[in-house]
DRENRO-876440 format. One record per residue (C-alpha): residue number from 1; residue in three letters; chain; x, y, z. Coordinates in nm, 4 decimals, padded with zeros to 6 digits. Layout:
% residues N
resi,resn,chain,X,Y,Z
NUM,ALA,A,X,Y,Z .
...
//
This chain:
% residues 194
resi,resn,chain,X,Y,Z
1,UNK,A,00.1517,03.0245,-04.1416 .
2,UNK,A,00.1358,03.0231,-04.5427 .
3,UNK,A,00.2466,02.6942,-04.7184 .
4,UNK,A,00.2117,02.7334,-05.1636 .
5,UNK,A,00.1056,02.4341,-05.3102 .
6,UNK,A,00.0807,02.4378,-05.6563 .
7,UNK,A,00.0582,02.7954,-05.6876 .
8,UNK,A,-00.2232,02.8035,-05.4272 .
9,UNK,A,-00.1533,02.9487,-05.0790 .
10,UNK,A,-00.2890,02.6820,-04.8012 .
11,UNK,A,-00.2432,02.7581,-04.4217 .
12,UNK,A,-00.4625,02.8417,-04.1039 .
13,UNK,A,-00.5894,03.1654,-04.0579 .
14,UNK,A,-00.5479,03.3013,-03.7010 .
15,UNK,A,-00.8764,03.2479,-03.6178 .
16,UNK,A,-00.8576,02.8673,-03.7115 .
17,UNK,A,-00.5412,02.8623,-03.4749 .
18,UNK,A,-00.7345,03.0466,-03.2464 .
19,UNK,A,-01.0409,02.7835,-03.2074 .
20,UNK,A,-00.8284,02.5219,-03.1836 .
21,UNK,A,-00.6071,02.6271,-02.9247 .
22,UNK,A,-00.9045,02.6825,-02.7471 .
23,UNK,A,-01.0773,02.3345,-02.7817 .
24,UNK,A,-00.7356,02.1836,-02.6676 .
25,UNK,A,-00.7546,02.3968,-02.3472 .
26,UNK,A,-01.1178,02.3102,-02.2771 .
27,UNK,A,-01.0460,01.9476,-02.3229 .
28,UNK,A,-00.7093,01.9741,-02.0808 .
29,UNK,A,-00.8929,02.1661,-01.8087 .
30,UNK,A,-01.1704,01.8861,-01.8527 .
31,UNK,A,-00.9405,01.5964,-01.7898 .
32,UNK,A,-00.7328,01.7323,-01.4827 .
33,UNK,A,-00.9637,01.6211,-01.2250 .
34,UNK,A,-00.9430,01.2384,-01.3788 .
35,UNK,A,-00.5536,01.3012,-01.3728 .
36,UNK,A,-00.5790,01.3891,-01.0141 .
37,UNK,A,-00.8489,01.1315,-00.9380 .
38,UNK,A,-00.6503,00.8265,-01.0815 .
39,UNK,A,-00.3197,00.9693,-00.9052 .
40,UNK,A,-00.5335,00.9426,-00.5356 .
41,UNK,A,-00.6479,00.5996,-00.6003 .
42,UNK,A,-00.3045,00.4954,-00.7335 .
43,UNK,A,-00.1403,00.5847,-00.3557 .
44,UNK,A,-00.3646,00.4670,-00.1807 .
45,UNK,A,-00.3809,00.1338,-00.3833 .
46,UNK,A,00.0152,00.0992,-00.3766 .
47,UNK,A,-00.0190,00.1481,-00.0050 .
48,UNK,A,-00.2768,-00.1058,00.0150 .
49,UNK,A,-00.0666,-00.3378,-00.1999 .
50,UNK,A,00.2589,-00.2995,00.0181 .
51,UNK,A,00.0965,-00.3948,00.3300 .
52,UNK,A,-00.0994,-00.7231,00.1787 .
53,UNK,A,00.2258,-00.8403,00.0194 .
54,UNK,A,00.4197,-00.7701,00.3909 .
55,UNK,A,00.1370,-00.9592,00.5881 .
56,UNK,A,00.1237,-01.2094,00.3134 .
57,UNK,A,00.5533,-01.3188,00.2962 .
58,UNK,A,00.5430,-01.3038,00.6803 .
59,UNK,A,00.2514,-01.5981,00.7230 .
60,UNK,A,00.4466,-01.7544,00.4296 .
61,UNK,A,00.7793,-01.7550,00.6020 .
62,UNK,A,00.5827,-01.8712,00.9341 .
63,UNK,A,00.4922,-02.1906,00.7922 .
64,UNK,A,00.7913,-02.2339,00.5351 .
65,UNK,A,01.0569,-02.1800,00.8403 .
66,UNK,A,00.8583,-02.3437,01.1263 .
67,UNK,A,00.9142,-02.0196,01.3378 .
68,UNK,A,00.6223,-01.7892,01.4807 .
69,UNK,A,00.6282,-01.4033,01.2389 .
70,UNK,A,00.5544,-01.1186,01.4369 .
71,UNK,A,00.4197,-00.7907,01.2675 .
72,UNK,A,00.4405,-00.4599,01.4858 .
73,UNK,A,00.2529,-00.1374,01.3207 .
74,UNK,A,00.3347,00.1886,01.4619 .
75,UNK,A,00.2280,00.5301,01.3782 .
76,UNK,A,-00.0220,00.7346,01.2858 .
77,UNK,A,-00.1772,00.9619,01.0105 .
78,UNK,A,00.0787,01.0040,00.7173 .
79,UNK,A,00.3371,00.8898,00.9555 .
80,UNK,A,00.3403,00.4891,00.9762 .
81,UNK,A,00.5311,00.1693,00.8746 .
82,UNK,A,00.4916,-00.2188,00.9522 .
83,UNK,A,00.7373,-00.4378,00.9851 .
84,UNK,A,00.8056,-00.8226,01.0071 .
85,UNK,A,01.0361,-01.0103,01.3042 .
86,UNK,A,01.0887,-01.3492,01.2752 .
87,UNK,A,01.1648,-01.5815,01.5781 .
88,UNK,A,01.5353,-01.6710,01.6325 .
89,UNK,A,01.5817,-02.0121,01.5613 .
90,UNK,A,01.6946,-02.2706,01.8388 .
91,UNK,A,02.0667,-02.2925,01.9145 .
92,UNK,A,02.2615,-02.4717,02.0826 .
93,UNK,A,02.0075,-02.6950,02.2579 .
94,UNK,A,01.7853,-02.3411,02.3208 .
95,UNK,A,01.4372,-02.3377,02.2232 .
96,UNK,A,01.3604,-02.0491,01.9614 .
97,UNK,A,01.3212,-01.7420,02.0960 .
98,UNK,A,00.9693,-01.5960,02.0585 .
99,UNK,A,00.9045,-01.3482,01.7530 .
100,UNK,A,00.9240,-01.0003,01.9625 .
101,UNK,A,00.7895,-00.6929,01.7759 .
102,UNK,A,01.0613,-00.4808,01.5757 .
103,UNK,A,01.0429,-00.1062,01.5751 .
104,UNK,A,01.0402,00.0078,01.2103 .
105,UNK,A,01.0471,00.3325,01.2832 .
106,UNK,A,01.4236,00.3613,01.1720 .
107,UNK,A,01.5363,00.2299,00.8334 .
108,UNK,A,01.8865,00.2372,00.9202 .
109,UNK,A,01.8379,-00.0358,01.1999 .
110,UNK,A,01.9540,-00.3692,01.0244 .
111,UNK,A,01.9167,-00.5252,01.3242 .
112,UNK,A,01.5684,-00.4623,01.3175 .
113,UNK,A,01.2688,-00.6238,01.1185 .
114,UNK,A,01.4071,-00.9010,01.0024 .
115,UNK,A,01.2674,-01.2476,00.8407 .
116,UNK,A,01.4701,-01.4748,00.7066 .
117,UNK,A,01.7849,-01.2762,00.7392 .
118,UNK,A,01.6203,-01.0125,00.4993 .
119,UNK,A,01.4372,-00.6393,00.6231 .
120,UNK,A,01.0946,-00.6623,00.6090 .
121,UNK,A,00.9011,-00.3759,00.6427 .
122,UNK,A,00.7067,-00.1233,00.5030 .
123,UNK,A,00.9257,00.1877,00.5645 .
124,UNK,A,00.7949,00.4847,00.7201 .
125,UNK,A,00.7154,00.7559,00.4841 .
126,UNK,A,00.7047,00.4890,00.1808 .
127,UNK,A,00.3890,00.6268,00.0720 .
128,UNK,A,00.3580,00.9735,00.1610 .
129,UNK,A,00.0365,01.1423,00.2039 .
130,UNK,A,-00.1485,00.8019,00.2376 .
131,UNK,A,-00.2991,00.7850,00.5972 .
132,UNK,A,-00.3527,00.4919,00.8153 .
133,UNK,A,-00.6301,00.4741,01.0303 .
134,UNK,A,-00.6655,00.2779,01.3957 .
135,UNK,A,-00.4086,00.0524,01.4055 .
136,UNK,A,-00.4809,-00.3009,01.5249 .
137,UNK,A,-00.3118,-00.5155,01.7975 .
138,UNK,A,00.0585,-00.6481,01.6670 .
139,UNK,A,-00.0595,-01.0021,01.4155 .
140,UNK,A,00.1721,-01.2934,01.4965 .
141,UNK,A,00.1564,-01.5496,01.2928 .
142,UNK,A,00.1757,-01.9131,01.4160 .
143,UNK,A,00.4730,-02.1652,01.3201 .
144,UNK,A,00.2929,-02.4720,01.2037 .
145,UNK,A,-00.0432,-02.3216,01.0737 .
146,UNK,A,00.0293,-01.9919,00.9670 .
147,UNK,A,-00.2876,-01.8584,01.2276 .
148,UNK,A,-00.2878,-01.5506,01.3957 .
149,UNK,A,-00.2064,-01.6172,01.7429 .
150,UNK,A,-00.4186,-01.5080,01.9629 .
151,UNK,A,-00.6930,-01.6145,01.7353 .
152,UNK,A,-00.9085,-01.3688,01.5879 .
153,UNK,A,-00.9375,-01.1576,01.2665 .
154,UNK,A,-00.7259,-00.7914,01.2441 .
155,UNK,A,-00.7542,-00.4704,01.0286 .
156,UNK,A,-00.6746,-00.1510,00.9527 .
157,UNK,A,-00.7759,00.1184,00.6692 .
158,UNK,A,-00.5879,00.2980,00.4813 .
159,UNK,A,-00.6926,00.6475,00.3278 .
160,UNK,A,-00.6028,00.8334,-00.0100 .
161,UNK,A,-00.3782,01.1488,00.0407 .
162,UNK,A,-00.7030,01.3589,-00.1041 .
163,UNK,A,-00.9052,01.1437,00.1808 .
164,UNK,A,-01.1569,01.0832,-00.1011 .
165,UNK,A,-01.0684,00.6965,-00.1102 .
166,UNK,A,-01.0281,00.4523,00.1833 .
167,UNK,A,-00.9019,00.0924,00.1632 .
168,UNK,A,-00.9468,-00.1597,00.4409 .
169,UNK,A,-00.7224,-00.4362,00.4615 .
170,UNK,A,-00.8476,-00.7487,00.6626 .
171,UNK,A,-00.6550,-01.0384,00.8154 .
172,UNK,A,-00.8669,-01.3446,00.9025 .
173,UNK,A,-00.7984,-01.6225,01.1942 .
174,UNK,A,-00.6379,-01.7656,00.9398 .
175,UNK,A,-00.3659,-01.5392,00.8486 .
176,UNK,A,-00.4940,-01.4732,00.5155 .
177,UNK,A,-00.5243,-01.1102,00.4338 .
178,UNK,A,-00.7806,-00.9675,00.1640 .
179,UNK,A,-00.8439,-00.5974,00.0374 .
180,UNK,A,-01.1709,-00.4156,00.0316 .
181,UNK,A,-01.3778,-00.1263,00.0196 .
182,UNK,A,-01.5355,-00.0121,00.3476 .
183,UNK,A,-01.8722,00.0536,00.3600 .
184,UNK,A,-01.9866,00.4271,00.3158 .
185,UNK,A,-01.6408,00.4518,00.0821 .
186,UNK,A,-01.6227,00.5475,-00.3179 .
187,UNK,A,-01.5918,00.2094,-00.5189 .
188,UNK,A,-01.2549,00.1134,-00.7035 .
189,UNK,A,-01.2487,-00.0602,-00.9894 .
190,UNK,A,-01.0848,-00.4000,-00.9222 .
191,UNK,A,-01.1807,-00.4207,-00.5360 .
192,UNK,A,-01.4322,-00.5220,-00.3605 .
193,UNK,A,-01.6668,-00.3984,-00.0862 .
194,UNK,A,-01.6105,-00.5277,00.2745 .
//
């Protein structure tokens, strides 16, 4: 390419064009891998995210509605969802009717997974490629104190679709949930280690 310029001829020669093309390809092959890398973390983090803010409405509506929250997780690998039932509320001089576990398995169900007259869940296949590990026993959460009934504390780990990052996600007696690195796992930035 020739450009004059007061008389002059400016331009790149085609071995100017040459080494630059090549720097830019060196530098684009470099920074794949971070591309990649920050991709895998974002999944998994997402994931992560989804299933805290789940856990963290359903104590909320526990203690806001005065009914008991169940949370069923089903599933396995790549192929998992939570969801939320709230107890129906008394009735016509009927005592509630106990939180049961919803199967979240099937999107289409309205009748299913529901708090507060609203679907709450995190839908199966949501965040594909992200893999759950062991799931834990269902989490209900109690109407006056927002505790997981039985007592005790729950969680369950979620991995990056690349499996190079895990996140665990803890629920205490108390119904609050909290997101951390297991041991033995790659640091994120932003989260802590169990």
């Amino acid at each position: 390419m020739h450009l004059q310029k007061q008389g002059k001829v400016v331009g790149f020669t085609l071995v100017e064009l040459m080494v630059t093309l090549s720097v830019l390809a060196i530098v684009l092959v470099a920074s794949v891998p971070s591309f990649i890398d920050f991709f895998d973390k974002s999944r998994v983090r997402g994931a992560a995210d989804g299933v805290i803010s789940l856990i963290s409405n359903a104590r909320a509506e526990a203690v806001k509605t005065g009914l008991d929250v169940n949370i069923a997780m089903t599933g396995s690998g790549t192929l998992w969802c939570l969801g939320a039932n709230g107890a129906v509320p008394p009735s016509g001089g009927n005592p509630a009717v106990t939180a049961a576990p919803c199967d979240c398995t099937n999107p289409a169900d309205v009748s299913q997974c529901l708090v507060g007259g609203q679907r709450s869940a995190v839908e199966r296949g949501a965040y594909p490629d992200v893999r759950i590990g062991a799931l834990p026993a269902d989490i209900t959460f109690d109407s006056k104190l927002g505790t997981i009934v039985p007592l005790g504390t729950r969680a369950l780990t979620l991995t990056s679709p690349r499996e190079k990052y895990d996140l665990a996600i803890e629920v205490n007696p108390l119904g609050q949930a909290r997101l951390c690195v297991p041991p033995g796992s790659l640091s994120m930035a932003g989260v802590v280690a169990c």
